[in-house]
N, C-alpha and C positions, 0 to 999 in steps of 0.2 A: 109502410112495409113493417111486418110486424119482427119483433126479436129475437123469435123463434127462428127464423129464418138465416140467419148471424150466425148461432151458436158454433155449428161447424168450423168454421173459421176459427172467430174465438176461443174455441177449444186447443187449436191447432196452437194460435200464437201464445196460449198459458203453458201449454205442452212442450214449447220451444225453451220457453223462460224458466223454466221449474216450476212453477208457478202449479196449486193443485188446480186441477178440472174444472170446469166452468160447469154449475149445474143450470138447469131448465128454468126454474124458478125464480134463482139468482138473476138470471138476465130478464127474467119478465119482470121483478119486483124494483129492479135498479137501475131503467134505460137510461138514465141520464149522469153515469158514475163517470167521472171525468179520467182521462189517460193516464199513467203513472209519469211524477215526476221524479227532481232530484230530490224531493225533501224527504223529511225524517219518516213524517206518516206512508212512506211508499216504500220506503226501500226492504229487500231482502235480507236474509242471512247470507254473512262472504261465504260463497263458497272455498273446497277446499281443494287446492291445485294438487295432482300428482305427475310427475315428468317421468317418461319413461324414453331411453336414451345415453348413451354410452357415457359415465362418469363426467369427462372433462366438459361434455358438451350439455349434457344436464344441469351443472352447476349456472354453466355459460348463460343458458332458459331459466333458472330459476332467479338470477339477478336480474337477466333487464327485459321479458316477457313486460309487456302492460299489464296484463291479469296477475303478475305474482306480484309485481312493484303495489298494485290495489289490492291485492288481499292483505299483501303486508303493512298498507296503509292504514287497512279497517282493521286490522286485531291489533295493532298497536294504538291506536283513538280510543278501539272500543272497552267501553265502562263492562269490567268482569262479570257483571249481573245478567249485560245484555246476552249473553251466549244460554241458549236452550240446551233444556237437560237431556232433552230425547232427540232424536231425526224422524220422521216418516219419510220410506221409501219413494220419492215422488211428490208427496204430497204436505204441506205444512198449513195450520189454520192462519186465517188471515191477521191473527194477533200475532204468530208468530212471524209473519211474513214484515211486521214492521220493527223488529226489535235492535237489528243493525244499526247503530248510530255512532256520530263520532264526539267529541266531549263538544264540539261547537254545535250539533246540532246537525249536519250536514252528512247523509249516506249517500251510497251507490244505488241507485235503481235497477228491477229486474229490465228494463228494457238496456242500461248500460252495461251492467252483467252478461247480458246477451251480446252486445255488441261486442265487448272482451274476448268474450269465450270464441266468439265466431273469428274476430280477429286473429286468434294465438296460432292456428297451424302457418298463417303468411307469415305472420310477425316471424315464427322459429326459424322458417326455411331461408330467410334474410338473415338472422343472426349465423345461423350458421353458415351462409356463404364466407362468413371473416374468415373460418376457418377455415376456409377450403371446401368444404361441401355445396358443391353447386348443383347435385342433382341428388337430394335429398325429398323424404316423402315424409308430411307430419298429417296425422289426424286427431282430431279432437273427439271423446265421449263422456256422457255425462249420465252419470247415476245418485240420483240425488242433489246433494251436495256438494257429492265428489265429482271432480272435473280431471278426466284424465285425459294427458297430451301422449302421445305416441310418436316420436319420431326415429325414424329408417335412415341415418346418413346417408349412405350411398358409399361408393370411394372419394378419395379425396381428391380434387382437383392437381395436378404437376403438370410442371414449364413443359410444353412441347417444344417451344421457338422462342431466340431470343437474338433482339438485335438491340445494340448500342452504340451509337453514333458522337463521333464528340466534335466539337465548333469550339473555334477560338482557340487560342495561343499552342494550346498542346498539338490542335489537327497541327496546325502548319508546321508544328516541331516534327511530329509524326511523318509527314509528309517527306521530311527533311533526311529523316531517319536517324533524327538527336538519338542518340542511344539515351540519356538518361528519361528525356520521354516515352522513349516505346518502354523504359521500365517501369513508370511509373504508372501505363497504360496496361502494362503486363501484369502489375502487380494490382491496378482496380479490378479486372476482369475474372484474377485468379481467387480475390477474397469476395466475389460478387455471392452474396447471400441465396440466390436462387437461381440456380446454373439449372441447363433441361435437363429432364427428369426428378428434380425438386420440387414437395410438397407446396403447393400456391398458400400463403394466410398471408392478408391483409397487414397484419404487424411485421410478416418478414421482407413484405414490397415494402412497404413504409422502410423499414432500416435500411433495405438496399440503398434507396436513394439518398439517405441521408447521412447511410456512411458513404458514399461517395463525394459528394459533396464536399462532409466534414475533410477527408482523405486530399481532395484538393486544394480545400484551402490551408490545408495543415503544408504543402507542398510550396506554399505562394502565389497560390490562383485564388487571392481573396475576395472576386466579383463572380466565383461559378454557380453557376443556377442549374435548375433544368427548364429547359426551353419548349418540351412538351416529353411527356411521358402515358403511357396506355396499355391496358392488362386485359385481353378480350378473350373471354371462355366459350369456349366448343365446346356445346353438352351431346350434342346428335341432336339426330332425330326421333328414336327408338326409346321410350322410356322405359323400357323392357331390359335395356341394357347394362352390363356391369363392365364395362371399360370407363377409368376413369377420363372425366372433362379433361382436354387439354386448353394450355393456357398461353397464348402470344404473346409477349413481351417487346414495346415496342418503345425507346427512350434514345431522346436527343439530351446531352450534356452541352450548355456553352460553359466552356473554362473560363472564357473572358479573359483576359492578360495576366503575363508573370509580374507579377511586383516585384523590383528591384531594389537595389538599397541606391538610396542617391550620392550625393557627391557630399564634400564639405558641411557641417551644418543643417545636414538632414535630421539628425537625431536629433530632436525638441526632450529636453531635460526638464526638471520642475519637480521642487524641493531640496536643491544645492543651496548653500549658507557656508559651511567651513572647506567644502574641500574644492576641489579643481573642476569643472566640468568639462574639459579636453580631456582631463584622465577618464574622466568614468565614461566619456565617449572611444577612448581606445579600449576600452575593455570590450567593446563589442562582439571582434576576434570575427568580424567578416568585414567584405572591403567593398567599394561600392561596384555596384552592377554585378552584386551576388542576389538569388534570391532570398526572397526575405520567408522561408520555412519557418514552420512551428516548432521547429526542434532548433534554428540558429534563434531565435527570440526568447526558448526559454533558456535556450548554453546562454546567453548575452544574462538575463536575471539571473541564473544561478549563480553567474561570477560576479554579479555585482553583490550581491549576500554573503560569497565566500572571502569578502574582501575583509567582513565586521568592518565596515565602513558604514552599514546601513542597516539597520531594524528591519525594513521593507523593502521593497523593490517590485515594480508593476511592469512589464515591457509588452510595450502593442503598436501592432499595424496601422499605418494610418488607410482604409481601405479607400481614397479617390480615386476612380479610371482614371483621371485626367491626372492621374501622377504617378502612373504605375512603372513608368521608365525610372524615376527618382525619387521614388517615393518615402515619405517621411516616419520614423519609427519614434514613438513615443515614451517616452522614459519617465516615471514618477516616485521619485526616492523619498523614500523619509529618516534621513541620516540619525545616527545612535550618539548618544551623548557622547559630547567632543573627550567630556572626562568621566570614570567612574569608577569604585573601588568597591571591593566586594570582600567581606570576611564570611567566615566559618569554622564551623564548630564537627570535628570528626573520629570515628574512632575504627582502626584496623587492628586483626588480630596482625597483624604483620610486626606492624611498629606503635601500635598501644595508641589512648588519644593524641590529640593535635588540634592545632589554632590555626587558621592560616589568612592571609591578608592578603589579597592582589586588587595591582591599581594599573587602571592603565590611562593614558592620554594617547589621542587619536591624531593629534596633529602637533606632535614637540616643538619648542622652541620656533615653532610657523610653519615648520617643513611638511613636506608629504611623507609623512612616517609616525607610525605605533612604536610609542615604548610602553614595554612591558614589566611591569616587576609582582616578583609572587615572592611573600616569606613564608614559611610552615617553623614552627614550632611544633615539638611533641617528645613524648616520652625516650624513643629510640632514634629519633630525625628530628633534624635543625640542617635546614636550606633555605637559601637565597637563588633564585631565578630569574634573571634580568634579559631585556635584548631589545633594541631599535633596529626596526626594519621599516621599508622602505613601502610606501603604496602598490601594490601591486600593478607591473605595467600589462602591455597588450597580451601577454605570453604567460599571466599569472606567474609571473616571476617576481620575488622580493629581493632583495640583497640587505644582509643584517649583521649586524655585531652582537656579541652577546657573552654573558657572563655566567658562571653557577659556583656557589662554596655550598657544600654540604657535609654534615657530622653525621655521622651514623654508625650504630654500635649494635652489635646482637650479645648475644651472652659469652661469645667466644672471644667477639674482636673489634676493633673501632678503628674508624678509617674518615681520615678529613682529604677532602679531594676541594682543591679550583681549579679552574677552567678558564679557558680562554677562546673565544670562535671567530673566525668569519665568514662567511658563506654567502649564498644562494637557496633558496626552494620554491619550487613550484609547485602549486597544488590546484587540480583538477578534480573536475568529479569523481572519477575513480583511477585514480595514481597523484601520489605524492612523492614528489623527489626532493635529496635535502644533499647538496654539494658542499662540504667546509674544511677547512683547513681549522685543527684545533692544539690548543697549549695545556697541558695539565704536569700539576705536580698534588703529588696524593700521600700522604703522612699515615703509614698502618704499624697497629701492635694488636700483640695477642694482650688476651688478661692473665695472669697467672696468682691466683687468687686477691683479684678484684686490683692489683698493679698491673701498669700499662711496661710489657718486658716487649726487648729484641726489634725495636722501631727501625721502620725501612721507609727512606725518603724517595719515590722516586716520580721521575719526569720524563715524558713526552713529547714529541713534535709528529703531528700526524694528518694525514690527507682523508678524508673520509666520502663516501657516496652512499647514501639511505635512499632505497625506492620502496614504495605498496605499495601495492596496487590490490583494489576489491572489485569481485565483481557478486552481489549481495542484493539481495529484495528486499531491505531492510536494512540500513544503516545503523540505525541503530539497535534492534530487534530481528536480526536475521532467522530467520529457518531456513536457507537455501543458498547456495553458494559457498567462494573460497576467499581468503587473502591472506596475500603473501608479503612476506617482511625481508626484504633481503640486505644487507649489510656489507661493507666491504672498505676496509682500510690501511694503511700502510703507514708504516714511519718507523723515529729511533726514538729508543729510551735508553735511559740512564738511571744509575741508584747508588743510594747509599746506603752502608748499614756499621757504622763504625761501632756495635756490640758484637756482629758477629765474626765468628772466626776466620780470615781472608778467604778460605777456601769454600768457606760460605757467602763471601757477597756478592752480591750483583754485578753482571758487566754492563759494560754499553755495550750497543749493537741496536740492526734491523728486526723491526718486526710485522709482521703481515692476519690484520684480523678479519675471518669471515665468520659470518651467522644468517641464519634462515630462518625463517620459522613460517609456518604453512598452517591453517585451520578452516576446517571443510564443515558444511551443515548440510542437513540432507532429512526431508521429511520420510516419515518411516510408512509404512500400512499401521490404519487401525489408531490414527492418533498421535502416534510416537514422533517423537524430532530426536533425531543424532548428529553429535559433536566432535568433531575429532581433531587433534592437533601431535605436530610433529616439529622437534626445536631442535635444530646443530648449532652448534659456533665451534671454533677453533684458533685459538693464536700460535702462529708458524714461526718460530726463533728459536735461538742455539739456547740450548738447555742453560748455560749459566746468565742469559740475560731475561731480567725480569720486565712486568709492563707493569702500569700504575694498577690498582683494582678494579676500576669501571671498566680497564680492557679487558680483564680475565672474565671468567665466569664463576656462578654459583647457581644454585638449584635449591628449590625447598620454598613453600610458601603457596599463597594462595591463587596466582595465574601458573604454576610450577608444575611442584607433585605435594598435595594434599597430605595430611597427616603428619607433616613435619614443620620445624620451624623456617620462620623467611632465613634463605641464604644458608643453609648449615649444611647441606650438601654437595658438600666440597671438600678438597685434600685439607690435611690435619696439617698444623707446624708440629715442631718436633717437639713443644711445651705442650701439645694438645690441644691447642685453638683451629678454629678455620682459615684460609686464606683463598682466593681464587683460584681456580683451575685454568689449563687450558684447552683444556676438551670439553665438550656440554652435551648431553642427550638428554631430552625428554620427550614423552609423551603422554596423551589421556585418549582415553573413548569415555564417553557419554549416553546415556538414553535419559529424555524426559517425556513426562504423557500430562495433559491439564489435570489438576485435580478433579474438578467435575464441569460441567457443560455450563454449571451457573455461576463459576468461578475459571473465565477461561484463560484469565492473566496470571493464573496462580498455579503454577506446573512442580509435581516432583520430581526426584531426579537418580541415576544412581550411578558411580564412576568407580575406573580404576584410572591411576596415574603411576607414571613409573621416571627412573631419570636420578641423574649423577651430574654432579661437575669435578673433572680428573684433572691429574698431569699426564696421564698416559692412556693409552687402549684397554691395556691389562686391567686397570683399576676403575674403569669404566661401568663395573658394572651397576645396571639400577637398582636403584631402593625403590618398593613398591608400595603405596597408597590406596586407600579404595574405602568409600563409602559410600552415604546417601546423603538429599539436600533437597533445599525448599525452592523455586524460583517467584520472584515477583517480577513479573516482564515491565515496567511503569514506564512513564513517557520519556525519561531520560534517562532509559537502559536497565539492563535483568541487574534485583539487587539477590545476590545470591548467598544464603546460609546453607554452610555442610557441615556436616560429621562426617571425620575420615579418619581409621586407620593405619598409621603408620606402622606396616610390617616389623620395618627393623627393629623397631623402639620398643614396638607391644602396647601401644598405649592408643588412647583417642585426642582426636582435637580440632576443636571449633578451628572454621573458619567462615571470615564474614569479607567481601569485596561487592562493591559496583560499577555497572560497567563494562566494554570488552575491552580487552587486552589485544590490539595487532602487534 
């Protein structure tokens, strides 16, 4: 059979390939030219892909397409030289037909180029079913080189029908009509990622079932599976049509059983050395035959870390069926050194540098109890800070003694105060309460050029209750939310002042102290975060009886009102020093925005602050503050520098704090 006979064909299949024209000649001069393979000497120039197709879904084709994955193969291998300077419409000579190669040696052949290209419209119409497109139209055309895909999404497939069935421990609760299961069933169903009428993709089945799941076992069903699940699309019949595919949704959940907490000795501990292991298993704060939730396992670690008993703290499930009635919770601490002391070196525009020493031991004299001592040394402050408290029991409750002497001087006045305490507090994630009964006697004089004149001794016996409570996205770096400081005390003082004139000293009597103070954050539009805070106190007693200084108030400083010195605003003596008030107002508003997008920890800022500390209403009124400020937000809280205006004075002045102030 002669060659001439062929050509047709072989015209056909060079015409398919890109390949130029097969001429007359060529086939009678070469019968015996053997098939193209994968090697170098055979291969084509890559063609060049173009997708035509709605943005999200084009990208979607141009990554995982076979044809684009191999073209991006061969122009990343191929040596710069190998690329041709010209095109011919259709047709390229057979030198240029071999110049595609990769640096090992290895191309793409026209005969697998073709299978690509022929490939690419099924391959699309499968990629894009992820997204929901089930009755999608691609075609492929090819001119030259150039390979262009075409695809027509269609509408996008949505839930027509949806059933979910659930087995195991919850049905029977269900059945029962446990109210906290039909809530727990009420609230799977209401966050169900693809309710009917919902867009069908592939990624948002996958999360359904997987927050589901997650959502139970977070619940104490730590054995739930799904036991069969199914997504079955109705295209029609008509492919003419533009109603989207609907989608059946068909899934059985086993819960498999509620894990319980067991009895006695369920909690397996490991890494206890100095402290008790019955305490740290009362800390658990559930009782047995509670379920064992993702939210009671991580309250149980957060209190074991709230304790500073422990550097670490890991708390998990033991997930056996065969112990889901008693089942065992796993505990793995890594206790913080029994002893350790810590110095530093610091400086406040408030009270000038400072040294300070704190040491604490975790387990005194063999007991279940922290003592604590802190010295500070500095320019304007000299204190001592001491106290033994007790290991926290099942209620995060301590019970503590404790001590404090501090000197402290501003330009006007100095004032030595001790203390005496005992008390109670509890501390929870978000509320802290502190119950104590306390002893103070406090030693104040004005200066009257640079001599200490008109010394008042006086002493307290006082009952006291401190609650806050936060509720904050951010403990320590908030942008959102509030907390509150509330205060509230009672008791008798007493004084002496044997320089001043009788009808100037102190009496005994009752006195009754409140204080507030409230700070709110709040993201702005456009970038902004806003700060706001709002400060009362008041001490309630007959005008000739006086309370030590730590009970009154003063105002001015750097958590205060800006622009002023720590403590100076407050009632005058009658030499011209300060002394405490007993009335307190302050306030501030805030706005800060990031610096730039590439510094997003480094925020400016701009305020006004306003606020007094009085003896009376009349004299109440604010002195007002206001400037600008740097913020650095760091891991251990905004360190913050301002510049602020103090109105009354006419002047500027640094201020430098870190830290929030509740």
């Amino acid at each position: 059979m002669s060659a001439a006979r062929w050509l047709p064909a072989l015209a056909l299949v060079a015409w398919a390939a890109g390949a130029a024209p097969v001429r007359a000649q060529d086939a009678a001069a070469e019968p015996a030219r053997p098939e193209p393979t994968t090697s170098a000497a055979t291969t084509s120039r890559t063609p060049e892909l173009q997708v035509i197709a709605p943005d999200a879904l084009r990208k979607l084709l141009e990554r995982h397409l076979d044809l684009a994955r191999a073209i991006a193969d061969q122009q990343g291998a191929a040596p710069a030289s190998s690329s041709p300077s010209s095109d011919t419409a259709g047709a390229d000579s057979a030198a240029g037909a071999e110049n595609t190669t990769s640096d090992s040696g290895i191309g793409i052949s026209d005969v697998e180029w073709s299978r690509l290209i022929a490939a690419a419209p099924g391959q699309a119409k499968s990629l894009v079913q992820t997204e929901g497109y089930f009755a999608a139209k691609a075609q492929v055309e090819r001119d030259g080189r150039i390979v262009r895909l075409t695809l027509e999404p269609g509408p996008i497939a949505r839930v027509g029908q949806l059933v979910v069935d659930f087995q195991g421990e919850l049905a029977e609760a269900l059945e029962r009509r446990d109210r906290q299961a039909r809530e727990l069933h009420d609230e799977l169903m209401d966050r169900w990622a693809l309710p009917v009428g919902a867009a069908f993709r592939n990624s948002d089945w996958s999360d359904a079932k997987t927050a589901v799941i997650a959502r139970l076992r977070a619940e104490g069903y730590a054995a739930a599976t799904w036991s069969g699940t199914s997504a079955e699309v109705m295209t029609g019949d008509d492919p003419a049509s533009t109603e989207a595919p609907k989608v059946s949704i068909f899934a059985v959940v086993d819960t498999g059983p509620l894990f319980r907490a067991g009895g006695e000795g369920s909690i397996g501990i490991t890494g206890i050395n100095y402290h008790d292991a019955e305490r740290v298993r009362a800390l658990a704060g559930f009782e047995e035959g509670a379920a064992l939730t993702e939210t009671r396992l991580l309250d149980y670690q957060e209190r074991l870390l709230r304790t500073g008993l422990f550097d670490q703290a890991a708390v998990s499930l033991d997930p056996d069926a065969a112990m889901q009635g008693e089942s065992r919770v796993l505990v793995q601490v890594k206790e913080a050194p029994l002893q350790n002391a810590t110095t530093g070196l610091g400086y406040g525009t408030t009270t000038g540098p400072r040294a300070t020493l704190e040491y604490t031991h975790r387990r005194v004299f063999g007991w279940a109890a922290t003592a604590r001592n802190k010295f500070e040394v500095g320019r304007d402050r000299k204190a001592w800070d001491g106290e033994i408290s007790s290991h926290p029991n099942a209620l995060m409750q301590r019970y503590l003694v404790g001590g404090t002497y501090e000197l402290l001087k501003t330009s006007e006045d100095r004032v030595i105060s001790q203390r005496l305490r005992f008390g109670r507090s509890e501390d929870l994630p978000q509320r802290e309460r502190l119950a104590f009964i306390e002893f103070e006697r406090s030693n104040e004089c004005s200066y009257d050029g640079g001599a200490c004149v008109d010394p008042l001794t006086l002493k307290a016996a006082s009952a006291n209750l401190h609650n806050t409570w936060r509720r904050l996205d951010n403990a320590v770096l908030p942008t959102r939310g509030t907390t509150l400081n509330v205060q509230v005390g009672a008791g008798w003082a007493t004084g002496l002042a044997p320089t001043l004139p009788a009808a100037d000293r102190p009496e005994s009597g009752p006195f009754t102290r409140l204080y507030g103070r409230v700070t709110g954050y709040k993201p702005l539009p456009n970038g902004f975060f806003s700060e706001g805070r709002l400060e009362l106190g008041g001490v309630l007693t007959k005008h000739e009886v006086v309370v030590p200084d730590s009970q009154r108030f003063r105002a001015g400083g750097d958590d205060s009102v800006r622009g002023y010195d720590y403590r100076t605003l407050a009632p005058e003596t009658a030499e011209g020093g300060v002394t405490g008030g007993k009335l307190l107002f302050t306030a501030s508003a805030e706005i800060a925005h990031p610096v730039s997008r590439d510094l997003p920890s480094v925020w400016w800022a701009a305020f006004v602050d306003a606020g007094r500390a009085a003896d009376s209403v009349k004299e109440l009124n604010p002195a007002f503050g206001y400037g600008v400020g740097a913020r650095w937000r760091s891991p251990v809280g905004p360190l913050k520098l301002d510049l602020a205006y103090g109105q009354e004075l006419k002047q500027w002045r640094v201020h430098l704090s870190v830290g929030i102030a509740f």
